[in-house]
N, C-alpha and C positions, 0 to 999 in steps of 0.2 A: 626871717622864718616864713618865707610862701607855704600855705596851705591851699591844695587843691581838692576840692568836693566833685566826685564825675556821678552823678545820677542818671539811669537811661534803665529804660523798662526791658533792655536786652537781658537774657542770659548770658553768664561770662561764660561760658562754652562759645557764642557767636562773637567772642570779643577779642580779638589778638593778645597774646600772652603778655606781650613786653609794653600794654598801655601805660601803666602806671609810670615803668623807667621812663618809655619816651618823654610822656610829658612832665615827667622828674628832670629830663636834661632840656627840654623845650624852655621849662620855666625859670633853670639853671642859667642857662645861655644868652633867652631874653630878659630878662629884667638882673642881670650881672650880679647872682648870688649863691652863693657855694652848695655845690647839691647835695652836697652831707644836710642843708638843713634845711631842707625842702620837702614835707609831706604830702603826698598823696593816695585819696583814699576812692577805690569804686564801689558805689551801691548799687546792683546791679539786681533786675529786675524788681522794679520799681514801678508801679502801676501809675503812669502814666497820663495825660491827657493834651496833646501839644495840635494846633493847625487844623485843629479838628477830627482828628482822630487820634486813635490807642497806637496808630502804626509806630515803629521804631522811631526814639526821641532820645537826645540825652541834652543836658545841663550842665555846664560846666562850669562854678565859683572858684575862683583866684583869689587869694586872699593875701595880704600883702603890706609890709611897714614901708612908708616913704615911697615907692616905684609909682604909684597910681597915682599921685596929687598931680601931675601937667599932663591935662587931656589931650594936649598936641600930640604926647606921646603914645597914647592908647589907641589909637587907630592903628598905628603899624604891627601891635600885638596880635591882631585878629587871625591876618590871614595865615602866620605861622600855625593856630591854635586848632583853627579850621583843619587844616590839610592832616595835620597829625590825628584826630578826632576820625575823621573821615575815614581813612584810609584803615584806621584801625578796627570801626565798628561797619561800614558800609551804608551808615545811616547819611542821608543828603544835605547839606549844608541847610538848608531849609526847616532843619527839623533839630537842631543843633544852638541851643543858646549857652551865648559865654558871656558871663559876669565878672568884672574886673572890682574888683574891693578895696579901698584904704583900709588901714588897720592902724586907727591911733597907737604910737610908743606902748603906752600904757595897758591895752589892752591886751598884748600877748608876749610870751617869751615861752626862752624851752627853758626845761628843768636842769641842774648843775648834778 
C-alpha cells in the first residue's frame, strides 16, 4: 500500500491535471505494486520555504511496506520520480525533494 504525500507551494491550476495518475503508475511500475493500492495525495499551495527562497518548491514522501529496506535499490528510484515531478509542475530539479520511506508491516494496511 505506497502512499504518496506531494507538497509544493504551486497552485494546482499551475500543476498538470494527470500528476497524481502519473505518479499513481510511476510508483505502480517502480516499486511492482498494483495501482489499485496506491495513494496519492497533492497539497498544493503550501507556503513554503526551500534554497532560500519562497520561489516554486515541492516535496515528495513515498511511503512504502518492504520496497525501501535495500538502499542499493533507491538510487535507481530517483531519476524516474524527478522527470515525472518536473515536467508536470515546471519547478527545477533543484528545488524538488524526494523522501523514500519504510513502513514497518505493522504500521499500515487498507481497510476490508
Amino acid at each position: 500500500m505506497p502512499i504518496c504525500l506531494l507538497y509544493t507551494n504551486l497552485k494546482r491550476s499551475d500543476i498538470d491535471v494527470n500528476l497524481e495518475e502519473n505518479v499513481a503508475r510511476c510508483i505502480s511500475e517502480t516499486l511492482n505494486r498494483p495501482f489499485e493500492h496506491v495513494f496519492v495525495t497533492l497539497i498544493a499551495e503550501t507556503p513554503s520555504f526551500c534554497a532560500g527562497s519562497r520561489e516554486p518548491s515541492m516535496v515528495c514522501q513515498v511511503q512504502s511496506k518492504e520496497v525501501f529496506e535495500d538502499p542499493s535499490k533507491i538510487s535507481g528510484y530517483y531519476p524516474k520520480f524527478f522527470e515525472i515531478l518536473k515536467q508536470a509542475t515546471n519547478i527545477p530539479g533543484n528545488r524538488i525533494v524526494l523522501s523514500f520511506q519504510h513502513v514497518p508491516d505493522a504500521n499500515a494496511d487498507i481497510g476490508q
